[in-house]
N, CA, C and O atoms as CSV, one atom per row, in Angstrom:
chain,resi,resn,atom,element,x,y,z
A,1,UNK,N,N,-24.027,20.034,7.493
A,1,UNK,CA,C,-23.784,20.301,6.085
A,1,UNK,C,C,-24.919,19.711,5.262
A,1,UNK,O,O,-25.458,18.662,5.616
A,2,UNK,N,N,-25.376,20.522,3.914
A,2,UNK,CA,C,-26.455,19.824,3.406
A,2,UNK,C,C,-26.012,18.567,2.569
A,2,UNK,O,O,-24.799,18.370,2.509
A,3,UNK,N,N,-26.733,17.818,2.007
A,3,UNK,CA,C,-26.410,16.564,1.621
A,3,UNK,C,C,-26.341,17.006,0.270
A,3,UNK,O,O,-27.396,17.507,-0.121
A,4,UNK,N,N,-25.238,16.965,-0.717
A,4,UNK,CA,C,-24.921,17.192,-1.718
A,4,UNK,C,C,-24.780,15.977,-2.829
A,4,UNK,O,O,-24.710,16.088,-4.053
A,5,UNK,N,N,-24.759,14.726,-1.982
A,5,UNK,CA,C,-24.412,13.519,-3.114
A,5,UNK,C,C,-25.419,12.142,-2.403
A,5,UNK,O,O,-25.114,11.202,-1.670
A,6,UNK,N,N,-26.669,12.564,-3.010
A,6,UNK,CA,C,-27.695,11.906,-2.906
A,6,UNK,C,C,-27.087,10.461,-3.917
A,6,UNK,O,O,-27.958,9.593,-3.979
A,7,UNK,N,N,-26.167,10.202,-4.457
A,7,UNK,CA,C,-26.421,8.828,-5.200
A,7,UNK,C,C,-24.807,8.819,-5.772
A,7,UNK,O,O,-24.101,9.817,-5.916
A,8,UNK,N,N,-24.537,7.798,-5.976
A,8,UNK,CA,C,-23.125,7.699,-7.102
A,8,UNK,C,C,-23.627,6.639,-8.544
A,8,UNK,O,O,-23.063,5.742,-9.172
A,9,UNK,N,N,-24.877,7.265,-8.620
A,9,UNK,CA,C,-25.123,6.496,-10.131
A,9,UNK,C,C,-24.967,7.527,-11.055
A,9,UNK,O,O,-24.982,8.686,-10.641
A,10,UNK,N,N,-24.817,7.288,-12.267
A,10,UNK,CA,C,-24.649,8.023,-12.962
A,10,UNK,C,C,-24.977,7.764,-14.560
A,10,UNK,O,O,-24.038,7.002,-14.795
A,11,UNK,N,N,-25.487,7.851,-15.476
A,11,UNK,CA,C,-26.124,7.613,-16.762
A,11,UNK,C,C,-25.125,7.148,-17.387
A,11,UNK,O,O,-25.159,5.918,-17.438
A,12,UNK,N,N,-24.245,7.611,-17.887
A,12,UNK,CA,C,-22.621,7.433,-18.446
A,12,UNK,C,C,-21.085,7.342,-17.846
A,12,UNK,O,O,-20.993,7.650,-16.658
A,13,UNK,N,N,-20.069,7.021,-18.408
A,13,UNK,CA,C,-18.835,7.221,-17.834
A,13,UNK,C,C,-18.473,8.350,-17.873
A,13,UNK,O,O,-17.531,8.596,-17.120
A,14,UNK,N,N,-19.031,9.559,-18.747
A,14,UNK,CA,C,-18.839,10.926,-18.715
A,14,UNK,C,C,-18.968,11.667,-17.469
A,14,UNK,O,O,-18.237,12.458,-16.874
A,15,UNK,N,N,-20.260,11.110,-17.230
A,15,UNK,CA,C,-21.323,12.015,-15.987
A,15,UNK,C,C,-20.544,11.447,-14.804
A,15,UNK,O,O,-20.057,12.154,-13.923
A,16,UNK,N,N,-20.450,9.890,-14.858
A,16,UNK,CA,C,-18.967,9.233,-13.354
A,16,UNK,C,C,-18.364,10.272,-13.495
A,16,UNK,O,O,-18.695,11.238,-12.806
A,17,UNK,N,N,-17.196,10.383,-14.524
A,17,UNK,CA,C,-16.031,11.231,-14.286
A,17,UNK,C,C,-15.965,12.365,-13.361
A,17,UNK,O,O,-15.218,12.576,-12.405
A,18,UNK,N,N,-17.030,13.123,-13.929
A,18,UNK,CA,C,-17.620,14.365,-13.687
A,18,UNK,C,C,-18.015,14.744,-11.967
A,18,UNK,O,O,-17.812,15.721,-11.247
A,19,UNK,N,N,-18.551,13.663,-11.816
A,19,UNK,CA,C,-19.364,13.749,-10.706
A,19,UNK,C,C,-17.663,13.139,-9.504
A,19,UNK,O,O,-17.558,13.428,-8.312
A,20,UNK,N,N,-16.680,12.361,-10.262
A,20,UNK,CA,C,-15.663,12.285,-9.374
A,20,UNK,C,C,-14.638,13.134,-8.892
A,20,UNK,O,O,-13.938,13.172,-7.880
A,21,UNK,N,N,-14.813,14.051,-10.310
A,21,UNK,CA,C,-14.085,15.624,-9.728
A,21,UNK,C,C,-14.679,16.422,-9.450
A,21,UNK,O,O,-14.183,17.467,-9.873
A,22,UNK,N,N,-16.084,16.664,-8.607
A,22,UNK,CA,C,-17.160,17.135,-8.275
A,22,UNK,C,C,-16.667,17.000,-6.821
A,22,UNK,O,O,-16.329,17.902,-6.055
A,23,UNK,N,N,-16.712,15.282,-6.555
A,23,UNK,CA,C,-15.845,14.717,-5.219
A,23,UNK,C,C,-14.997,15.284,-5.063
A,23,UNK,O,O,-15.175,16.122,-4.179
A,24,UNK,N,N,-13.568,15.298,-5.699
A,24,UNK,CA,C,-12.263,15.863,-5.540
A,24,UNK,C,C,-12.332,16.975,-5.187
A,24,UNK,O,O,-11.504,17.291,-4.332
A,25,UNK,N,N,-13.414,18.172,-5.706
A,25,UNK,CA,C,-13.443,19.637,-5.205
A,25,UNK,C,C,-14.009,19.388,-3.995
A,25,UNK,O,O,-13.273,19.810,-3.104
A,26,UNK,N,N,-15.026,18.871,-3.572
A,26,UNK,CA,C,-15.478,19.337,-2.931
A,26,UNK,C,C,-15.021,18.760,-1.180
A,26,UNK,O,O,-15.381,19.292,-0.130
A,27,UNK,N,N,-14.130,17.520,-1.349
A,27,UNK,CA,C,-13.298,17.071,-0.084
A,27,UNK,C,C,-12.017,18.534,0.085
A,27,UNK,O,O,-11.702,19.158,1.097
A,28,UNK,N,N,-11.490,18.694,-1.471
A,28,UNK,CA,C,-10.716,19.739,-0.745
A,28,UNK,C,C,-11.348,21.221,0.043
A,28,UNK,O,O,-10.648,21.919,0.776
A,29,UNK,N,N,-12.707,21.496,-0.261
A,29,UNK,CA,C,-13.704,22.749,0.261
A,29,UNK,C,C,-13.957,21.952,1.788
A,29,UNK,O,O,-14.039,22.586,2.840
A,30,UNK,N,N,-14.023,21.043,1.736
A,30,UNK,CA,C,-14.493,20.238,3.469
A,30,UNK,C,C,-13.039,20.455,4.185
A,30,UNK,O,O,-12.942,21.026,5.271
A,31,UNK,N,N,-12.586,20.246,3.891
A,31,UNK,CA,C,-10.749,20.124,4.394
A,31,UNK,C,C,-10.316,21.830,4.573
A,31,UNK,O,O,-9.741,22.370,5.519
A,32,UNK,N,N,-10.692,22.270,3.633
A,32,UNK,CA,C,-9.660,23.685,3.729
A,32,UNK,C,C,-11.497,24.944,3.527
A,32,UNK,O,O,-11.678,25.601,2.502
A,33,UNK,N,N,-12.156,24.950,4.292
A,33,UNK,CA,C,-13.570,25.523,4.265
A,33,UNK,C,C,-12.950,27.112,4.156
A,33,UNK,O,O,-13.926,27.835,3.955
A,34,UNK,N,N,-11.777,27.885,4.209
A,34,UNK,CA,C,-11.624,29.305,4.515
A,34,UNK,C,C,-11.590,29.280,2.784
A,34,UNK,O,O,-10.743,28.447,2.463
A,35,UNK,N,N,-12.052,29.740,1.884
A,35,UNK,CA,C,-12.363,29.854,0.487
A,35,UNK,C,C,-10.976,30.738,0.033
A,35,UNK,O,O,-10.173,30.387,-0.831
A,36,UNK,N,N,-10.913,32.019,0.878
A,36,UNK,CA,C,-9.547,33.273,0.709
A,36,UNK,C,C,-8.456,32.953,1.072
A,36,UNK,O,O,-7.550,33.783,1.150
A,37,UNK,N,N,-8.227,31.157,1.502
A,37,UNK,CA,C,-7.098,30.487,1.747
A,37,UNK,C,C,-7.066,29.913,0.817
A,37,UNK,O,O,-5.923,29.864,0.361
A,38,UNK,N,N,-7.882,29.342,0.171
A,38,UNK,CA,C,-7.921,27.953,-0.931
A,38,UNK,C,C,-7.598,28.947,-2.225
A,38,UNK,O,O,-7.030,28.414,-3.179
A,39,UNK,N,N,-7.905,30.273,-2.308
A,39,UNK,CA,C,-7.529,31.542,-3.646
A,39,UNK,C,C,-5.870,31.627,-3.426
A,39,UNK,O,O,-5.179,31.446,-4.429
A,40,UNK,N,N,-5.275,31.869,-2.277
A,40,UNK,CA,C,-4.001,32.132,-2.293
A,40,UNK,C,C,-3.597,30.818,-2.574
A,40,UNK,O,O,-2.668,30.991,-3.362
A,41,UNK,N,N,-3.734,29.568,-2.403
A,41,UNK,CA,C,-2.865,28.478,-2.344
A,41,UNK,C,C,-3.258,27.787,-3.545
A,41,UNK,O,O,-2.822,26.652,-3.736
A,42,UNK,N,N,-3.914,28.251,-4.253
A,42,UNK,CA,C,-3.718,28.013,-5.998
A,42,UNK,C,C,-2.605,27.939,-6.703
A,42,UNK,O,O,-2.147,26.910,-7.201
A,43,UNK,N,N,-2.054,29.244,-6.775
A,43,UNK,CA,C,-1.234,29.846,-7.433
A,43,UNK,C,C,0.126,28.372,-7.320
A,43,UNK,O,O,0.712,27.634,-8.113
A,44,UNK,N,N,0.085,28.595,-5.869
A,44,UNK,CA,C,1.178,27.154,-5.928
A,44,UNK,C,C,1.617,26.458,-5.744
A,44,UNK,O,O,2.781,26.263,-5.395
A,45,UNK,N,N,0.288,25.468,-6.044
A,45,UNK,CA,C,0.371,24.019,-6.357
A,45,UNK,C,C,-0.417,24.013,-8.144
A,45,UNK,O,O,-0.354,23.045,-8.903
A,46,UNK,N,N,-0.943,25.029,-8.389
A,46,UNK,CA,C,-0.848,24.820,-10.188
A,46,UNK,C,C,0.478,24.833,-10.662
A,46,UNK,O,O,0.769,24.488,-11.808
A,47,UNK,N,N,1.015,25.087,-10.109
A,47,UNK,CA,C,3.046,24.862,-10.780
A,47,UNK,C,C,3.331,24.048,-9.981
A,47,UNK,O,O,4.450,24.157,-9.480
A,48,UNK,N,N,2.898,23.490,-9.764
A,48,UNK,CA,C,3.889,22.142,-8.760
A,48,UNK,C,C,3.182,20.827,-9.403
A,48,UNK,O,O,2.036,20.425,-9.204
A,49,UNK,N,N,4.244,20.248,-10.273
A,49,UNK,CA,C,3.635,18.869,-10.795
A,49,UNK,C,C,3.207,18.030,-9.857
A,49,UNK,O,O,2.035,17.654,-9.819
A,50,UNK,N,N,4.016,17.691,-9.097
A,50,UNK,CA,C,3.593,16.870,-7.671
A,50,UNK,C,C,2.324,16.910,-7.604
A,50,UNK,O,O,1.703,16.015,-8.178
A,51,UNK,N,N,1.593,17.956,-6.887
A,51,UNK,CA,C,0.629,18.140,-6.637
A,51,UNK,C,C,-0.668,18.088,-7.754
A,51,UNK,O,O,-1.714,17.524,-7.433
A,52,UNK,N,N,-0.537,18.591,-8.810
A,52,UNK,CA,C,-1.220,17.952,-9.706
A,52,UNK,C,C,-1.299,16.618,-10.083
A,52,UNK,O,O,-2.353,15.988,-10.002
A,53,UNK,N,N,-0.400,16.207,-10.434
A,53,UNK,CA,C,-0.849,14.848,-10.182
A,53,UNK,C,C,-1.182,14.208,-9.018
A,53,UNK,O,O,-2.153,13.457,-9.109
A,54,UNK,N,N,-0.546,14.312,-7.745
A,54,UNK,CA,C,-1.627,13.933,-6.935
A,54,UNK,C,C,-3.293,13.910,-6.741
A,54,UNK,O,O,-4.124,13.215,-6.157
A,55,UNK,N,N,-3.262,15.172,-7.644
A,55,UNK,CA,C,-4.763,15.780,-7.479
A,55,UNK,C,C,-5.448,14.674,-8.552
A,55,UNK,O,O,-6.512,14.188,-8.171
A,56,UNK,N,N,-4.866,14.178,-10.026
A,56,UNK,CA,C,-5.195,13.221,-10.571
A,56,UNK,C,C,-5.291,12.322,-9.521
A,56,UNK,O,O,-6.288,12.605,-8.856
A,57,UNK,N,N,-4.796,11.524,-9.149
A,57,UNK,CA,C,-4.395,10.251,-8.695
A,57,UNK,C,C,-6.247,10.523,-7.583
A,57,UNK,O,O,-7.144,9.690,-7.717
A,58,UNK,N,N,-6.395,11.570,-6.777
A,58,UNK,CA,C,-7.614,11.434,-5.670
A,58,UNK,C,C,-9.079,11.635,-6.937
A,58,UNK,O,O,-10.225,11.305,-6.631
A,59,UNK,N,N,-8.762,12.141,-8.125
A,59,UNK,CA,C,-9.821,12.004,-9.053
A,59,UNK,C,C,-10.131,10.555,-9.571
A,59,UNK,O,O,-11.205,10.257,-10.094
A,60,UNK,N,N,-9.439,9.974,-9.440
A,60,UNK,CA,C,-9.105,8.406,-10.321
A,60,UNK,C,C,-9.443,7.389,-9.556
A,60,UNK,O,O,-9.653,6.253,-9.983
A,61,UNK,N,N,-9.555,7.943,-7.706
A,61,UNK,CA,C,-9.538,7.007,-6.858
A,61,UNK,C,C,-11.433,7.152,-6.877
A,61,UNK,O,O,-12.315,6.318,-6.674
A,62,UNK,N,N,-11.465,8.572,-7.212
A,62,UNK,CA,C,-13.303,8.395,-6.958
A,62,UNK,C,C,-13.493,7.946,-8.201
A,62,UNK,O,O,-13.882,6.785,-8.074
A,63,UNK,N,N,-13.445,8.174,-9.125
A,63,UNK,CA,C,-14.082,7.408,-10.166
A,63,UNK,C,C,-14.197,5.824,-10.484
A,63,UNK,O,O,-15.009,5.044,-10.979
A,64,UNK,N,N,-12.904,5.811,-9.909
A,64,UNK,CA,C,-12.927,4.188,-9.650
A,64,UNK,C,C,-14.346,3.796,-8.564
A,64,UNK,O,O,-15.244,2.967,-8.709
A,65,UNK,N,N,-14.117,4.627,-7.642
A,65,UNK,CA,C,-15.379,4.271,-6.705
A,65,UNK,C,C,-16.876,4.210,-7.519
A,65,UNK,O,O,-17.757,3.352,-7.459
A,66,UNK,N,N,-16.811,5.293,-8.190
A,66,UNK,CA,C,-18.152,5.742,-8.781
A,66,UNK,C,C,-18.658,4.859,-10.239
A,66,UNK,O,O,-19.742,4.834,-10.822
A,67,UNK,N,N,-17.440,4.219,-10.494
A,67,UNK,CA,C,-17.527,3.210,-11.873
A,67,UNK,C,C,-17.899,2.069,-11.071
A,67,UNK,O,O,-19.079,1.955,-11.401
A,68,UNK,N,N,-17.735,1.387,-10.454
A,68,UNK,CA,C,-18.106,0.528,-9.329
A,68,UNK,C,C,-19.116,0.626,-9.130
A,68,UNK,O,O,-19.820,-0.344,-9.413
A,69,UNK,N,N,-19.657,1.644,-8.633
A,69,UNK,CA,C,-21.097,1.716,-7.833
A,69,UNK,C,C,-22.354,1.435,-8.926
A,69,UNK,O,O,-23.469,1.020,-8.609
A,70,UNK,N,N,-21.890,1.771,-10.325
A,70,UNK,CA,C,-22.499,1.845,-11.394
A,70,UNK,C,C,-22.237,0.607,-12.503
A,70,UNK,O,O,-22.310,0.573,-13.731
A,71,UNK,N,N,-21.887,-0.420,-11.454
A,71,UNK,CA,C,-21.198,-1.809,-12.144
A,71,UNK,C,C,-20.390,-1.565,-13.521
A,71,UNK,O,O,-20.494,-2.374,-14.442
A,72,UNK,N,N,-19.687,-0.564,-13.607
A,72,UNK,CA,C,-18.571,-0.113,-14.528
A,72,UNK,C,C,-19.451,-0.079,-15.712
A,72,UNK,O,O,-19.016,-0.710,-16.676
A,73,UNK,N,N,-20.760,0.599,-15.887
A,73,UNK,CA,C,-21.714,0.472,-16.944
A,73,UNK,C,C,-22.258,-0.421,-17.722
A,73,UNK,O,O,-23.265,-0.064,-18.333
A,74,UNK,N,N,-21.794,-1.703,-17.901
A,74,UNK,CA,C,-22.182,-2.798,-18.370
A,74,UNK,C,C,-23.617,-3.111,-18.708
A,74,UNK,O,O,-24.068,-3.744,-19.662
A,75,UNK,N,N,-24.414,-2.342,-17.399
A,75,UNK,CA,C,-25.851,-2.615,-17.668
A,75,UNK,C,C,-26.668,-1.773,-18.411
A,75,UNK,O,O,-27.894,-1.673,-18.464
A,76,UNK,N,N,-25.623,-1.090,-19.066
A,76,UNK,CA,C,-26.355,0.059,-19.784
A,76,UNK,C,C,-26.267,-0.083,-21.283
A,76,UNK,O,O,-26.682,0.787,-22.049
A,77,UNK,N,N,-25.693,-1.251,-21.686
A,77,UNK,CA,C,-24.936,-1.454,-22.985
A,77,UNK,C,C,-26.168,-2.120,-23.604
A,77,UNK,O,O,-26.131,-2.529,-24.765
């Protein structure tokens, strides 16, 4: 696979965020790689609260990672 995440720095807490649901898509594309599976199985888990928020909760876990890596911006202030 090509290397897609050369760094977890990031300029702002915007660009973290961003780049943590960047993560979140792209573990679920590593996990479920058939694309015309991941189209049908939209439909439902966008109506299933559960699962949305779960899907928060694995966004929150990278950003936490990615705020970290970026000493929670401090050095940018």
């Amino acid at each position: 696979m090509t290397t897609w995440l050369p760094t977890l720095k990031t300029a702002t807490p915007q660009e973290g965020y961003d780049l943590a649901v960047k993560m979140a898509r792209v573990a679920i594309k590593m996990t479920q790689p058939d694309a015309e599976m991941r189209e049908r199985l939209r439909p439902i888990y966008a109506e299933n609260a559960d699962a949305l928020i779960a899907s928060s909760q694995v966004v929150a876990t990278h950003f936490a990672t990615v705020a970290a890596a970026n000493g929670y911006w401090r050095s940018n202030r």
